[in-house]
Chimera marker file (.cmm) of the C-alpha trace (Angstrom):
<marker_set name="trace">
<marker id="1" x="-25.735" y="45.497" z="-106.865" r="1" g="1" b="0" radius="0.5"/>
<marker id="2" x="-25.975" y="45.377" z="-110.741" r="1" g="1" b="0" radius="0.5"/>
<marker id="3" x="-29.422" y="45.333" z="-112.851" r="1" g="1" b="0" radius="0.5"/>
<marker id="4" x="-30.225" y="42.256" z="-114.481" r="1" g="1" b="0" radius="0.5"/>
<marker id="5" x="-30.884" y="42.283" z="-118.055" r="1" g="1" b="0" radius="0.5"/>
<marker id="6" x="-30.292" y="44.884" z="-121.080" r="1" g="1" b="0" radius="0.5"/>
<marker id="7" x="-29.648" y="48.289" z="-120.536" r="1" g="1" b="0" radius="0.5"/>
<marker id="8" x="-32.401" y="50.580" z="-120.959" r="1" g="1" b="0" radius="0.5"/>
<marker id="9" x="-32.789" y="52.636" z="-124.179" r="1" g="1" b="0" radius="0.5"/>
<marker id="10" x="-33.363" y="56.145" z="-123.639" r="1" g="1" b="0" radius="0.5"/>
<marker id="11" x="-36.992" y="57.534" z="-123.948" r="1" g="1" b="0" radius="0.5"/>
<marker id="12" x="-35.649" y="59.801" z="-126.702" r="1" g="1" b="0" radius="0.5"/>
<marker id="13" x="-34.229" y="57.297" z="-128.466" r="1" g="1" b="0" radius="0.5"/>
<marker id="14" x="-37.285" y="55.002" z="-128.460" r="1" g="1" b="0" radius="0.5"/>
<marker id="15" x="-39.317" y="58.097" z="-129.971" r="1" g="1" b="0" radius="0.5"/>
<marker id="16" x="-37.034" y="58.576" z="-132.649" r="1" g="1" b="0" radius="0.5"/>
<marker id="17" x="-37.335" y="54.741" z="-133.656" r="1" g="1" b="0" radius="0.5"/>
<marker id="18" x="-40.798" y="55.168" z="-133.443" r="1" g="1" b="0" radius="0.5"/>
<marker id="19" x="-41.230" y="52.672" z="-130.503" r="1" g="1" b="0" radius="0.5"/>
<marker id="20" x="-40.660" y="49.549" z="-132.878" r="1" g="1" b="0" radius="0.5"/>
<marker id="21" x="-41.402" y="47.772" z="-129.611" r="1" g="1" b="0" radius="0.5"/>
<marker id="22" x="-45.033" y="49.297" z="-128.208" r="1" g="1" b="0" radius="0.5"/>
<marker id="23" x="-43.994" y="49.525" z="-124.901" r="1" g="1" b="0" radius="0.5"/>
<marker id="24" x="-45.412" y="51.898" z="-122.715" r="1" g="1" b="0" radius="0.5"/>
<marker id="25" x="-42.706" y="54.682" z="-122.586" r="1" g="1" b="0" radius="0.5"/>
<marker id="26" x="-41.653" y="56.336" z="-119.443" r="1" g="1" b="0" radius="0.5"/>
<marker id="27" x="-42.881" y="59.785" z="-119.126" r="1" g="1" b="0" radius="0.5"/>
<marker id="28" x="-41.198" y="60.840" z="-115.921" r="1" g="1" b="0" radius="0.5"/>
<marker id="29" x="-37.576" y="60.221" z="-117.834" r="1" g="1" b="0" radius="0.5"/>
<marker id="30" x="-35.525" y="63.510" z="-116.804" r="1" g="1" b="0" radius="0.5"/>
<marker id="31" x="-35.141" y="65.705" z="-119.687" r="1" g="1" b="0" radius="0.5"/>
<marker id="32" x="-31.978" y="67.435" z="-119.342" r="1" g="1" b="0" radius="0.5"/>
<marker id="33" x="-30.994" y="70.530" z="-121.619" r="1" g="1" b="0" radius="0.5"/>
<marker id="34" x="-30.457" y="69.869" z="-125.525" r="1" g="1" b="0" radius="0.5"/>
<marker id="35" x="-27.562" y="71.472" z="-124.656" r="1" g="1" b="0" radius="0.5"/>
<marker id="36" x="-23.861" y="70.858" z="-125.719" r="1" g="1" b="0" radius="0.5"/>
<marker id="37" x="-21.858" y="71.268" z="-122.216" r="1" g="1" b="0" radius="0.5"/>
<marker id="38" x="-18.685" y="73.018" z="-122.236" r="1" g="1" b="0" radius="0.5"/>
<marker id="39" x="-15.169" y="71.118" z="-123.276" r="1" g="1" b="0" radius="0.5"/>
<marker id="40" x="-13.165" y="70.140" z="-120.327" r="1" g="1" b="0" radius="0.5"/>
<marker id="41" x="-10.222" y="72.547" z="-120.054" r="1" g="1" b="0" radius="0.5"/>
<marker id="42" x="-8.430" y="68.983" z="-119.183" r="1" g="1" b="0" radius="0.5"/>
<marker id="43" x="-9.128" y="66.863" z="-122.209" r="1" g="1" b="0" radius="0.5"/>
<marker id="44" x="-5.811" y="66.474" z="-124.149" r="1" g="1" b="0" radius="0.5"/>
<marker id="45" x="-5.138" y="68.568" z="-127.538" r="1" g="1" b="0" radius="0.5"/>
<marker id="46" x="-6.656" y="65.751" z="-130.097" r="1" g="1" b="0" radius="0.5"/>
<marker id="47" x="-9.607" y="64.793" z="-127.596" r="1" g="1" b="0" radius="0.5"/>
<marker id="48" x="-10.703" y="68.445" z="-127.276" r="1" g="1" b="0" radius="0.5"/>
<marker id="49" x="-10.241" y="68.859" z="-131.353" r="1" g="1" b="0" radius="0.5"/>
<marker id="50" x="-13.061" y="65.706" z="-131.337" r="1" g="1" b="0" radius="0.5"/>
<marker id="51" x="-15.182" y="67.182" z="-128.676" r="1" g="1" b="0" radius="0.5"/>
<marker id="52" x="-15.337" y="70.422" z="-131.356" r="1" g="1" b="0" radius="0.5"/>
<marker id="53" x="-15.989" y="68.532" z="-134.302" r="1" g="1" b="0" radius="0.5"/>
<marker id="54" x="-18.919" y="65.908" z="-132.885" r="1" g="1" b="0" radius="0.5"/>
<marker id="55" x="-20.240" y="68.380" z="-129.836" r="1" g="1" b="0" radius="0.5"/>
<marker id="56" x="-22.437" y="70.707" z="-132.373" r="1" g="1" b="0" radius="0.5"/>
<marker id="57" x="-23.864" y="67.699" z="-134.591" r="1" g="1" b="0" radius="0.5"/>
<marker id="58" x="-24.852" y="65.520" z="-131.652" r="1" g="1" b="0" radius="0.5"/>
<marker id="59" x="-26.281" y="68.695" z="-130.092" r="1" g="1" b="0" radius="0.5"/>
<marker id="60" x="-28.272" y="69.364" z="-133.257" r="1" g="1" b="0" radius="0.5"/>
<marker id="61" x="-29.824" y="65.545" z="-132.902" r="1" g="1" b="0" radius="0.5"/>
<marker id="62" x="-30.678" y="65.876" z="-129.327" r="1" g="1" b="0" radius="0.5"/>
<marker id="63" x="-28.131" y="63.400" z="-128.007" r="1" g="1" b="0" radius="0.5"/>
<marker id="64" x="-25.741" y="65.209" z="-126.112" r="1" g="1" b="0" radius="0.5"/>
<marker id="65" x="-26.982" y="67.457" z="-123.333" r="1" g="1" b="0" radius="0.5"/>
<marker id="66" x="-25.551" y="68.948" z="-120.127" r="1" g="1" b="0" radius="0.5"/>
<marker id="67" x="-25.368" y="66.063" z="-118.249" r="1" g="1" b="0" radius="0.5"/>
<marker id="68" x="-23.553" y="64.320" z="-120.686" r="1" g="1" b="0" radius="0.5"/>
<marker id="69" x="-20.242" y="66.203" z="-120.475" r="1" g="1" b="0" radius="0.5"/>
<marker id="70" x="-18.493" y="63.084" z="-118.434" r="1" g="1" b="0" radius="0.5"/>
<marker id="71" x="-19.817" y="60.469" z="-120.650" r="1" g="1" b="0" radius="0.5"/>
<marker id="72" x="-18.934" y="62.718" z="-123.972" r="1" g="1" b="0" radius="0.5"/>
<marker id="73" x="-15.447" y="63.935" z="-122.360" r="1" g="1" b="0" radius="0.5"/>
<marker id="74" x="-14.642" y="59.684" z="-122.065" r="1" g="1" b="0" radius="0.5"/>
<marker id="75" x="-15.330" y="59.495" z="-125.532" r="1" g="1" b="0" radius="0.5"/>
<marker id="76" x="-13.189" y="62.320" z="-126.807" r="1" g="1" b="0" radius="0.5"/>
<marker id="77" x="-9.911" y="60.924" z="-124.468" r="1" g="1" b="0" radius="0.5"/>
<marker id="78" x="-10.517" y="57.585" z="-125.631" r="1" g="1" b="0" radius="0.5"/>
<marker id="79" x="-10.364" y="58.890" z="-129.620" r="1" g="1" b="0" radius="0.5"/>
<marker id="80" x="-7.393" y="60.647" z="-128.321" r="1" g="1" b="0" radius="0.5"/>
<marker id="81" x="-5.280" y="57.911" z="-127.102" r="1" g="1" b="0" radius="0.5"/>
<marker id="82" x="-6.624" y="55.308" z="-129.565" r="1" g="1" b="0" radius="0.5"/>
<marker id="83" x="-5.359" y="58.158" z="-132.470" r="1" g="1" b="0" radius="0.5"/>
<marker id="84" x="-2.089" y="58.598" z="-130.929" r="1" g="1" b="0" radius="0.5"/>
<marker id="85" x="-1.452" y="54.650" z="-130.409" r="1" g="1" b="0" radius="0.5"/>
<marker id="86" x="-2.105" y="54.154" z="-133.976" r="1" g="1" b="0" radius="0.5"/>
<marker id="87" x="-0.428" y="56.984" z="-135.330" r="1" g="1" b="0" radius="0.5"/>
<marker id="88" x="2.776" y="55.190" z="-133.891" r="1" g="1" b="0" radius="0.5"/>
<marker id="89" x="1.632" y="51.621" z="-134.856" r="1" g="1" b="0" radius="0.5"/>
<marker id="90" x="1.556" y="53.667" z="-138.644" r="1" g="1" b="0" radius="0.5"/>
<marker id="91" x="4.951" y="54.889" z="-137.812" r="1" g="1" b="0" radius="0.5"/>
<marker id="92" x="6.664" y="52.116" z="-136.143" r="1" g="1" b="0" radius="0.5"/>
<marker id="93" x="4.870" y="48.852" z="-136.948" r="1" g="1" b="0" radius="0.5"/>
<marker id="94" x="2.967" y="46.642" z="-134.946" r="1" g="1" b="0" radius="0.5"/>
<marker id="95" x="6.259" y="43.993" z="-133.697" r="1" g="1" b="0" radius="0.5"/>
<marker id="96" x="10.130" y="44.503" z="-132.595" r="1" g="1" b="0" radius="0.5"/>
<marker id="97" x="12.931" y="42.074" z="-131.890" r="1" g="1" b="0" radius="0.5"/>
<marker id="98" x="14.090" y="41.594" z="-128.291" r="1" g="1" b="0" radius="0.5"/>
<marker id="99" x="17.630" y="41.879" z="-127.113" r="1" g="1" b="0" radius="0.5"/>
<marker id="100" x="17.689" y="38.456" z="-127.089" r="1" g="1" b="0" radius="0.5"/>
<marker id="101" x="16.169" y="37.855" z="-130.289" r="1" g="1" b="0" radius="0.5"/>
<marker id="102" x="12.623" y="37.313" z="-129.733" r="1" g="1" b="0" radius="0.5"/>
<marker id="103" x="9.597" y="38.668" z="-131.947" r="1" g="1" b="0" radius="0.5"/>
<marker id="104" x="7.316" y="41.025" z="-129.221" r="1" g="1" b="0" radius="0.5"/>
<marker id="105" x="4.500" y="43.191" z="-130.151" r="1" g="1" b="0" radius="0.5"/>
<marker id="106" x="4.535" y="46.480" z="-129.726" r="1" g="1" b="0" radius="0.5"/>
<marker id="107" x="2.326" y="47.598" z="-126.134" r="1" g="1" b="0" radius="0.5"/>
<marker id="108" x="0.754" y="50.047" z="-128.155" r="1" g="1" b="0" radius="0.5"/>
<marker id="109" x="-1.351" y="47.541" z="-130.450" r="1" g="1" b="0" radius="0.5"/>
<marker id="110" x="-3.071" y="46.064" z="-127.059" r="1" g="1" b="0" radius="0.5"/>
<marker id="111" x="-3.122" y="49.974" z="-125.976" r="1" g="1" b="0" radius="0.5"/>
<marker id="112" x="-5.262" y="51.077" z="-129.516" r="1" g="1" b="0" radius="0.5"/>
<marker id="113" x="-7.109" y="47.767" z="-129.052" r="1" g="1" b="0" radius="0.5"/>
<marker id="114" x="-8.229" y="49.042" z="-125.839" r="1" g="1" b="0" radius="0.5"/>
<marker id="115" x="-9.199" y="52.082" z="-126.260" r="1" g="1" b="0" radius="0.5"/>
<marker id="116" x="-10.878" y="51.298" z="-129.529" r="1" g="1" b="0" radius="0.5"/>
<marker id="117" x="-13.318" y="49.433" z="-127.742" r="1" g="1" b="0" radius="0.5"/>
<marker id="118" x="-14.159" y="52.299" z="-125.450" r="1" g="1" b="0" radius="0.5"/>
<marker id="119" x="-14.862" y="54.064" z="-127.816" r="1" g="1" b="0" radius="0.5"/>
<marker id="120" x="-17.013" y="51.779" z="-129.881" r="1" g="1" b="0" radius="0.5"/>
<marker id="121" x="-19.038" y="51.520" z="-126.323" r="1" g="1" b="0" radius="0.5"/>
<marker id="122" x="-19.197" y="55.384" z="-125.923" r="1" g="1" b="0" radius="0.5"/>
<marker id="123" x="-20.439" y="55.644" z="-129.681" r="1" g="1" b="0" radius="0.5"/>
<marker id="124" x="-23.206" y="53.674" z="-129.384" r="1" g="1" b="0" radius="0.5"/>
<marker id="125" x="-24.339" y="55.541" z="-126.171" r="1" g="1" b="0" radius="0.5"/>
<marker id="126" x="-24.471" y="58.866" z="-128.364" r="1" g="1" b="0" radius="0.5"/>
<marker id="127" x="-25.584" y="56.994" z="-131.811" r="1" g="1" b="0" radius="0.5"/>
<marker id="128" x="-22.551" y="57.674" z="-133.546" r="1" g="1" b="0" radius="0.5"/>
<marker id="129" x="-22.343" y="53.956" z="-135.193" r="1" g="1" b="0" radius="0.5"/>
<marker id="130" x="-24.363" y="52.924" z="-138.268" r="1" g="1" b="0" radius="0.5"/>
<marker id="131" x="-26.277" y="50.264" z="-136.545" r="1" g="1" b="0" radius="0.5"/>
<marker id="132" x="-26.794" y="52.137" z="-133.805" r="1" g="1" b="0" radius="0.5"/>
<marker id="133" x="-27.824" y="55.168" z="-136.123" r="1" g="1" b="0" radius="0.5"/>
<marker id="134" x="-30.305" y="53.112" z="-137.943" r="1" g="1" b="0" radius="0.5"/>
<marker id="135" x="-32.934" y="52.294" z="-135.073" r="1" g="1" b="0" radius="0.5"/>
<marker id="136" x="-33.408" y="55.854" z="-134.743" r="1" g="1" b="0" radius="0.5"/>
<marker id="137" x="-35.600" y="57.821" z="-137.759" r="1" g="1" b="0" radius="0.5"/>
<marker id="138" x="-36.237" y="61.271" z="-137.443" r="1" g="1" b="0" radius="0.5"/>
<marker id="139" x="-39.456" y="62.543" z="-138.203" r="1" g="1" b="0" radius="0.5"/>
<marker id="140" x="-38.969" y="66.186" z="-140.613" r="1" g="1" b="0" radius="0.5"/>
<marker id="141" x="-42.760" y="66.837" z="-139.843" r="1" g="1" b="0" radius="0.5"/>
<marker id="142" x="-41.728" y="67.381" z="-136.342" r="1" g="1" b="0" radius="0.5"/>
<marker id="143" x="-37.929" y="67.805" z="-136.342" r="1" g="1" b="0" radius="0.5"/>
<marker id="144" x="-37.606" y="71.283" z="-134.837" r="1" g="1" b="0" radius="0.5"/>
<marker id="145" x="-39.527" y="70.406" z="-132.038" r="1" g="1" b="0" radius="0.5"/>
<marker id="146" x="-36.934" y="70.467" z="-129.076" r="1" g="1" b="0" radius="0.5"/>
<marker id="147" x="-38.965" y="68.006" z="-126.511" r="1" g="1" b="0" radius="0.5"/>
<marker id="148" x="-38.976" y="64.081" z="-128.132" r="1" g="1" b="0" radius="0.5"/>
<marker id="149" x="-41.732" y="63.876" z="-125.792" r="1" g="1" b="0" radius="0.5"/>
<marker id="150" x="-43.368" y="67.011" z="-127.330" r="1" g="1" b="0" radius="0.5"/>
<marker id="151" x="-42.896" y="64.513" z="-131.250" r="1" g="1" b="0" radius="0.5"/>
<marker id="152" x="-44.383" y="61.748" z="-130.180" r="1" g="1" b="0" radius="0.5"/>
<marker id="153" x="-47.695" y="63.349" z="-128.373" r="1" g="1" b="0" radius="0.5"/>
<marker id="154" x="-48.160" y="65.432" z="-131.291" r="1" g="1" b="0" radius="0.5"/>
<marker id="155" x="-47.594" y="62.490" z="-133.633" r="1" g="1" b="0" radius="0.5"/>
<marker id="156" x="-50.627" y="60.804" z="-131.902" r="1" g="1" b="0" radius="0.5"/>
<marker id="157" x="-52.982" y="63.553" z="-131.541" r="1" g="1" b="0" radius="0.5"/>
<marker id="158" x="-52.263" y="64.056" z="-135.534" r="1" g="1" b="0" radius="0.5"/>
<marker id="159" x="-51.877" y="60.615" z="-136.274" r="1" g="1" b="0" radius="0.5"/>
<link id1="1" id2="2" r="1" g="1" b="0" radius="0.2"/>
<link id1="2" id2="3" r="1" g="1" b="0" radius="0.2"/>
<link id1="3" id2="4" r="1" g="1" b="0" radius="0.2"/>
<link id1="4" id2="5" r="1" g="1" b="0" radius="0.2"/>
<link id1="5" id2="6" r="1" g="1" b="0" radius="0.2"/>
<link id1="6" id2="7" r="1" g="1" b="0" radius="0.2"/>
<link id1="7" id2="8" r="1" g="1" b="0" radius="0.2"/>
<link id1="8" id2="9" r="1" g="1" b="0" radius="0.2"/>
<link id1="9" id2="10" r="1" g="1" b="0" radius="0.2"/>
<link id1="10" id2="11" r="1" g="1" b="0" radius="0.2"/>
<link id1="11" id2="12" r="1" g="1" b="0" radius="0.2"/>
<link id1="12" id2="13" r="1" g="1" b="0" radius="0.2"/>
<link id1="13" id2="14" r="1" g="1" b="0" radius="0.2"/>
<link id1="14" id2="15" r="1" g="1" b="0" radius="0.2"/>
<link id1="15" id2="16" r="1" g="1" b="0" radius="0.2"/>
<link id1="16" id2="17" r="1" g="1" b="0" radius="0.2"/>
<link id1="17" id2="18" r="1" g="1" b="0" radius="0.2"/>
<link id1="18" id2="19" r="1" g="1" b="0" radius="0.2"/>
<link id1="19" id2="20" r="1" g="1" b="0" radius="0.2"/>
<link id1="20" id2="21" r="1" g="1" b="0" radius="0.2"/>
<link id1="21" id2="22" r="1" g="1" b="0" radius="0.2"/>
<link id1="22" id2="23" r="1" g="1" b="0" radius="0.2"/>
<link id1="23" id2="24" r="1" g="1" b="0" radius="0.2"/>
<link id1="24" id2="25" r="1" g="1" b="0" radius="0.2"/>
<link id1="25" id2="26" r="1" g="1" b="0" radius="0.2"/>
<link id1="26" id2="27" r="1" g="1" b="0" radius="0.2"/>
<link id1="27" id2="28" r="1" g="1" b="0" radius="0.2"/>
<link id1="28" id2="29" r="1" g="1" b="0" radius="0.2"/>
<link id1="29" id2="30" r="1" g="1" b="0" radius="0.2"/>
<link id1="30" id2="31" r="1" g="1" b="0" radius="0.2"/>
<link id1="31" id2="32" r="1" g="1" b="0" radius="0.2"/>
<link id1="32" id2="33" r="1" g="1" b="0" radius="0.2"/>
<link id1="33" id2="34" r="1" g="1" b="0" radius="0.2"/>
<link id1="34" id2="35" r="1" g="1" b="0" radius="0.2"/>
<link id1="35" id2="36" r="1" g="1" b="0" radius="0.2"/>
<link id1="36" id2="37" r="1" g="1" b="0" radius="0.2"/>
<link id1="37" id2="38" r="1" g="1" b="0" radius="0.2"/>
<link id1="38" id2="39" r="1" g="1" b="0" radius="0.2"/>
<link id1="39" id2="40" r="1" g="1" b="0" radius="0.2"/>
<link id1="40" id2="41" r="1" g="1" b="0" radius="0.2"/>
<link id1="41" id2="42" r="1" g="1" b="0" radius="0.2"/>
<link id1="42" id2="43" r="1" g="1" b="0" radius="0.2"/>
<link id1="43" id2="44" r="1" g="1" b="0" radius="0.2"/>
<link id1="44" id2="45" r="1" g="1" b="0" radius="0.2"/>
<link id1="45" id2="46" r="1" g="1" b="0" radius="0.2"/>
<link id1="46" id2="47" r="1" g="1" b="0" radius="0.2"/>
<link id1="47" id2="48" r="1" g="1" b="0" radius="0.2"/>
<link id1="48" id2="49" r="1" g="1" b="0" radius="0.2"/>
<link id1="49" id2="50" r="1" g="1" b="0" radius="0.2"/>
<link id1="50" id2="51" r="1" g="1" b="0" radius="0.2"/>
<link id1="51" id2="52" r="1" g="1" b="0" radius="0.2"/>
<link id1="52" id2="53" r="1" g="1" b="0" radius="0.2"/>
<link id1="53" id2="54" r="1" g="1" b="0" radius="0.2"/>
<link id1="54" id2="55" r="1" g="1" b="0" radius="0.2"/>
<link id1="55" id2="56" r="1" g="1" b="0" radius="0.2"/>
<link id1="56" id2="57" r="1" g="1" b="0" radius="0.2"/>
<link id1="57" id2="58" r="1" g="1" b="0" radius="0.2"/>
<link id1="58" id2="59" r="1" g="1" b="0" radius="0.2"/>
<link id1="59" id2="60" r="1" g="1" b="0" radius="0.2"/>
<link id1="60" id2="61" r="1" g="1" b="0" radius="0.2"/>
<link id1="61" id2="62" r="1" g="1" b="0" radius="0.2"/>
<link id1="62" id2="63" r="1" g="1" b="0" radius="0.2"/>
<link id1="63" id2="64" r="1" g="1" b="0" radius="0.2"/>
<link id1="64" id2="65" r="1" g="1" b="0" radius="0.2"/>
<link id1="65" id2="66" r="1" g="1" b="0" radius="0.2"/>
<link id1="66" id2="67" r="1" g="1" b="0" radius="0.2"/>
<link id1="67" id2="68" r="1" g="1" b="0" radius="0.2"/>
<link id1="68" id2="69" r="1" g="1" b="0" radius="0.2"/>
<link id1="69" id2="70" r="1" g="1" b="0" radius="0.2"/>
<link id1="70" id2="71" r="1" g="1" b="0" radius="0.2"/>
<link id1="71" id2="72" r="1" g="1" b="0" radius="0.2"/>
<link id1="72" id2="73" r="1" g="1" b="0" radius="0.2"/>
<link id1="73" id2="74" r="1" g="1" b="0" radius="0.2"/>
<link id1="74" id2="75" r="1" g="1" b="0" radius="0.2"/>
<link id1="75" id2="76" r="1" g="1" b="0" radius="0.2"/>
<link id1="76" id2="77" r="1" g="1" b="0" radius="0.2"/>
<link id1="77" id2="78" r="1" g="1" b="0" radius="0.2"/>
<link id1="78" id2="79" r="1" g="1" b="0" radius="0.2"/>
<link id1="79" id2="80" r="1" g="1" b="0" radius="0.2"/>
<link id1="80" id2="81" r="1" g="1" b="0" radius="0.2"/>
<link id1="81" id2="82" r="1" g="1" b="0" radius="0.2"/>
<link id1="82" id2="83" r="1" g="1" b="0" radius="0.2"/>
<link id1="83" id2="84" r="1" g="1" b="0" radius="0.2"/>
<link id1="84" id2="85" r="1" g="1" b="0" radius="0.2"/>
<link id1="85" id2="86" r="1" g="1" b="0" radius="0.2"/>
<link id1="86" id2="87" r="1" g="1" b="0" radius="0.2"/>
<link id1="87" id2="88" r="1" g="1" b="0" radius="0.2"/>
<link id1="88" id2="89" r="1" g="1" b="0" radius="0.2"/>
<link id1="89" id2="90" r="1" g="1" b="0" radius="0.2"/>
<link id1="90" id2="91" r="1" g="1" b="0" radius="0.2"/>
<link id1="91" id2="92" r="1" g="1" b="0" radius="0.2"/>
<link id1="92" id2="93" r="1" g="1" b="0" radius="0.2"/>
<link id1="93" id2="94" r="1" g="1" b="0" radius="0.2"/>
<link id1="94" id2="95" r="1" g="1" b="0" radius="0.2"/>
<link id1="95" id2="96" r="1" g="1" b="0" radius="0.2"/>
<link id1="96" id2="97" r="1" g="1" b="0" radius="0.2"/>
<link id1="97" id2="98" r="1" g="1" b="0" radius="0.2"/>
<link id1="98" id2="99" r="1" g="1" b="0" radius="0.2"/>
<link id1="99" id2="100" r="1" g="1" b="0" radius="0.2"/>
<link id1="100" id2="101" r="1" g="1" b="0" radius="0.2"/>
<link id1="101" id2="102" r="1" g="1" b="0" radius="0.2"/>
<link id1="102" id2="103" r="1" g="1" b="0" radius="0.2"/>
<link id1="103" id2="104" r="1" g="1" b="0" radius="0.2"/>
<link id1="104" id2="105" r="1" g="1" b="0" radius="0.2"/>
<link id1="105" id2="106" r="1" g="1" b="0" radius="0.2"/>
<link id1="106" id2="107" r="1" g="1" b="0" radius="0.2"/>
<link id1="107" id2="108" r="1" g="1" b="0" radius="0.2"/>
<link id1="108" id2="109" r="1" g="1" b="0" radius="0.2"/>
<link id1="109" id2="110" r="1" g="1" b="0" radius="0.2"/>
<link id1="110" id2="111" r="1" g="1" b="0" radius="0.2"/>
<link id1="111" id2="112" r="1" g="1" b="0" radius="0.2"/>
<link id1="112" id2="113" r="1" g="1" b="0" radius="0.2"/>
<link id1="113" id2="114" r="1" g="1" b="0" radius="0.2"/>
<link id1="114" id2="115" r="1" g="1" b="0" radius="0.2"/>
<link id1="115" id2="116" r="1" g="1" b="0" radius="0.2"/>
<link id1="116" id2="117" r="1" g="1" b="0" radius="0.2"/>
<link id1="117" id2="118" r="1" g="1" b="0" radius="0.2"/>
<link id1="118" id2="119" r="1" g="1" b="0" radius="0.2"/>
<link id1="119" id2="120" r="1" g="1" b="0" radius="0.2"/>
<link id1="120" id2="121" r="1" g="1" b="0" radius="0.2"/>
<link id1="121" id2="122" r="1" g="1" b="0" radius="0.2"/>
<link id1="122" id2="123" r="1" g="1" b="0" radius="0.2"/>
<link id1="123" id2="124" r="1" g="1" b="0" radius="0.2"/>
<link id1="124" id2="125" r="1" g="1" b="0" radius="0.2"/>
<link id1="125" id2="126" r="1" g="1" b="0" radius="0.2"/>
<link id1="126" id2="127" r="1" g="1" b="0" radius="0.2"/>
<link id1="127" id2="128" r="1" g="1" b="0" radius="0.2"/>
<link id1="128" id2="129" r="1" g="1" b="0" radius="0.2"/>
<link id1="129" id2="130" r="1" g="1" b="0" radius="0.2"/>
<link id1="130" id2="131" r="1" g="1" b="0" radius="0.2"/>
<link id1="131" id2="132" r="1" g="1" b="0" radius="0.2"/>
<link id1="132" id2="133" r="1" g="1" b="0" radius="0.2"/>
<link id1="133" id2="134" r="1" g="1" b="0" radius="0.2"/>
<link id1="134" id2="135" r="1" g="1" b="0" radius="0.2"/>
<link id1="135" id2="136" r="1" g="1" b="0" radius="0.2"/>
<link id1="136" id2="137" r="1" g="1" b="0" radius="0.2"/>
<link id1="137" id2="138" r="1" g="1" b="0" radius="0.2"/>
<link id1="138" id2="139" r="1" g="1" b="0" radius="0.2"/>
<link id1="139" id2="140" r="1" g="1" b="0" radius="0.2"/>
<link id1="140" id2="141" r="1" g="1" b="0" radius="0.2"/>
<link id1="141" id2="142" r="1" g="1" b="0" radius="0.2"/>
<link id1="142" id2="143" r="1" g="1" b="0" radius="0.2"/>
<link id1="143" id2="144" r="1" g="1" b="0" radius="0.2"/>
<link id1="144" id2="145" r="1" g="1" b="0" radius="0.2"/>
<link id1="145" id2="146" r="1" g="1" b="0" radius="0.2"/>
<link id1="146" id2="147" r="1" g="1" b="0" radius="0.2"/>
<link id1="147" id2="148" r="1" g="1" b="0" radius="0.2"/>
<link id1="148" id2="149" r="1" g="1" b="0" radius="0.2"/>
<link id1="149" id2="150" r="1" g="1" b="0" radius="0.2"/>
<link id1="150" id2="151" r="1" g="1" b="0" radius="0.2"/>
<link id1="151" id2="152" r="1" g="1" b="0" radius="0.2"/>
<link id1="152" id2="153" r="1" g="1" b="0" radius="0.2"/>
<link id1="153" id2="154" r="1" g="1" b="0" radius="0.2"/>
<link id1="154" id2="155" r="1" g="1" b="0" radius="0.2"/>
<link id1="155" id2="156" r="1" g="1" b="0" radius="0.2"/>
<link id1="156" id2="157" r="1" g="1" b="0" radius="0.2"/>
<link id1="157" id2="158" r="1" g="1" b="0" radius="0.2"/>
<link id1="158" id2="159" r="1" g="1" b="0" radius="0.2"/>
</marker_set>
């Protein structure tokens, strides 16, 4: 059975917003390992190319951790396919003419359409859109702490 309502926002996330909302915060959250998680021997060529150039950065923000290598390797394929379709749209346009002389778009525009929106789900799981990006604010006080937990008890005991 599904959960009613809006998805929950990470505790993490929360602290690096600053808790704009005042709600208690849960302190039993698991805290998995700030820890990029291997690339997926499996991933296609372009997907594993993403995986190296967003892995590190999302690692150095806290986002991406151990557990996360499912969620992260979904993002990567979709990129992956959604680069490939539209590297062909770019090559081949978006429409062809049937045998019998019909206009038909091409499968590949529903196909980037697709996986675009995958993506754009996946990215705002791991912050990686601009409006998702600007609920969070890091704090440089506390920054190299590696426990968001860890930030936000020392920004009340100092605060």
């Amino acid at each position: 059975m599904a959960t009613r309502g809006r998805k929950p926002k990470p505790t993490a996330f929360k602290v690096l917003e600053g808790n704009p909302g005042k709600r208690s915060l849960n302190m039993n959250e698991p805290k998995p390992e700030k820890k990029a998680p291997k690339c997926p021997s499996w991933l296609e060529p372009e997907a594993k190319k993403e995986w190296r150039r967003m892995s590190k950065q999302l690692e150095k923000l806290g986002v991406l951790t151990q557990v996360d290598a499912a969620a992260f390797a979904g993002y990567c394929q979709a990129y992956a396919r959604w680069k490939e379709a539209e590297e062909f749209l770019s090559k081949h346009g978006t429409i062809f003419k049937t045998p019998s002389g019909y206009i038909q778009q091409v499968p590949q525009v529903s196909i980037a359409q697709t996986y675009l929106k995958i993506m754009r789900d996946f990215c705002s799981e791991f912050g990686l859109t601009p409006s998702s990006r600007s609920r969070i604010a890091v704090d440089n006080a506390v920054k190299d702490s590696a426990d968001p937990m860890e930030k936000l008890l020392m920004r009340r005991h100092n605060g």
